[in-house]
C-alpha positions as CSV (number, residue, x, y, z in Angstrom):
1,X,0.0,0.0,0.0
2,X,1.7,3.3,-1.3
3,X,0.1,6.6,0.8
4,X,0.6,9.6,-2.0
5,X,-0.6,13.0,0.0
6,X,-2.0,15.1,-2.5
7,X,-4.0,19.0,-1.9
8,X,-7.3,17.8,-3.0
9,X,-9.3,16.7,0.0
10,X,-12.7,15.0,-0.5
11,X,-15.8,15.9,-2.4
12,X,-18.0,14.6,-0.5
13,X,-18.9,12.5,3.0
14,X,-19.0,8.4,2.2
15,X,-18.0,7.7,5.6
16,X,-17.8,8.4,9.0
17,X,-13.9,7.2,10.7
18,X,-13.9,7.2,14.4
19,X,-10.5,8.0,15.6
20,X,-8.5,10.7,17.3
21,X,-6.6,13.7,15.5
22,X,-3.1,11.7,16.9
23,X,-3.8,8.6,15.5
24,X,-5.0,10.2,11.9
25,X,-1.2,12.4,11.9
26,X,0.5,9.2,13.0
27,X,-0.2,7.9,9.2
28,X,-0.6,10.9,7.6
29,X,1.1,13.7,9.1
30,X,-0.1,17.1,9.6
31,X,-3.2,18.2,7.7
32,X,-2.4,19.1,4.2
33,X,-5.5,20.7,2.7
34,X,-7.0,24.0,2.4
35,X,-10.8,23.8,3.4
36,X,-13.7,26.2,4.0
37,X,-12.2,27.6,7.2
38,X,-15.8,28.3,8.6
39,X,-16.9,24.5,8.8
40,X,-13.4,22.4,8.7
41,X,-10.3,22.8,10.7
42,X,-8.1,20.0,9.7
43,X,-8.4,17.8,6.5
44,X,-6.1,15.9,4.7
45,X,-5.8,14.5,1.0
46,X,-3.7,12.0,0.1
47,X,-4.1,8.4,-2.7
48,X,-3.8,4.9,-1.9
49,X,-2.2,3.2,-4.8
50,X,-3.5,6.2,-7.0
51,X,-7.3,6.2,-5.8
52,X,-7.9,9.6,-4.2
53,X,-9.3,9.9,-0.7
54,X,-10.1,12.4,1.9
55,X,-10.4,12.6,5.9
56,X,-12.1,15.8,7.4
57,X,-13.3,17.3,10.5
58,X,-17.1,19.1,10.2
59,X,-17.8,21.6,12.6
60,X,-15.9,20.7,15.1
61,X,-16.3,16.8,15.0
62,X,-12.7,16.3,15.6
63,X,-13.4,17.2,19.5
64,X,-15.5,13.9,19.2
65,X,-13.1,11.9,17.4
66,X,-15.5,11.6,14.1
67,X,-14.1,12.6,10.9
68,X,-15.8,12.3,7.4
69,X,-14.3,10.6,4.9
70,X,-14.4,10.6,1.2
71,X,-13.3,6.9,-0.8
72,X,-13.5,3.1,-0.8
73,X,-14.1,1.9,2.6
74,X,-11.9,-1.1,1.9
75,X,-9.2,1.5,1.8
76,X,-10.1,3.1,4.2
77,X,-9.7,0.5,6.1
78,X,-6.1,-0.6,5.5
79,X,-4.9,2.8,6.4
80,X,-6.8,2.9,9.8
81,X,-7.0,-1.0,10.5
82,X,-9.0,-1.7,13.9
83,X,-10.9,1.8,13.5
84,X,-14.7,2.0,13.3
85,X,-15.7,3.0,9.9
86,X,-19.3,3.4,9.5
């Protein structure tokens, strides 16, 4: 599995990833993306083996650990193995 951040972040919520800010920077780092600073403070885009995904908090979620997600759950997945993914 090859992780490619990219500055694209999702278009739209698939999934909901249950998780806390530390353990989404372990595996991608910092955030990455610009996003519409009056609903999202962190968000990240990055491709799995060249199929583009993003992870993002929605007002505030992050201080809940729920983040929305945008690609294949099976993808998903494999970058957050053990995680909740709903």
């Amino acid at each position: 599995m090859k992780i490619n951040m990219i500055d694209r972040c999702g278009d739209f919520k698939q999934h909901t990833l249950y998780c806390t800010l530390e353990e989404i920077e372990a595996v991608l780092g910092p955030a990455n993306c610009q996003d519409d600073p009056d609903k999202v403070k962190y968000s990240w885009g990055f491709e799995v083996d060249g199929v583009r995904c993003g992870i993002w908090d929605y007002y505030q979620s992050y201080k809940h650990d729920t983040w929305s997600v945008f690609g294949p759950r099976e993808i998903v997945e494999q970058v957050f193995p053990g995680k909740t993914i709903e």
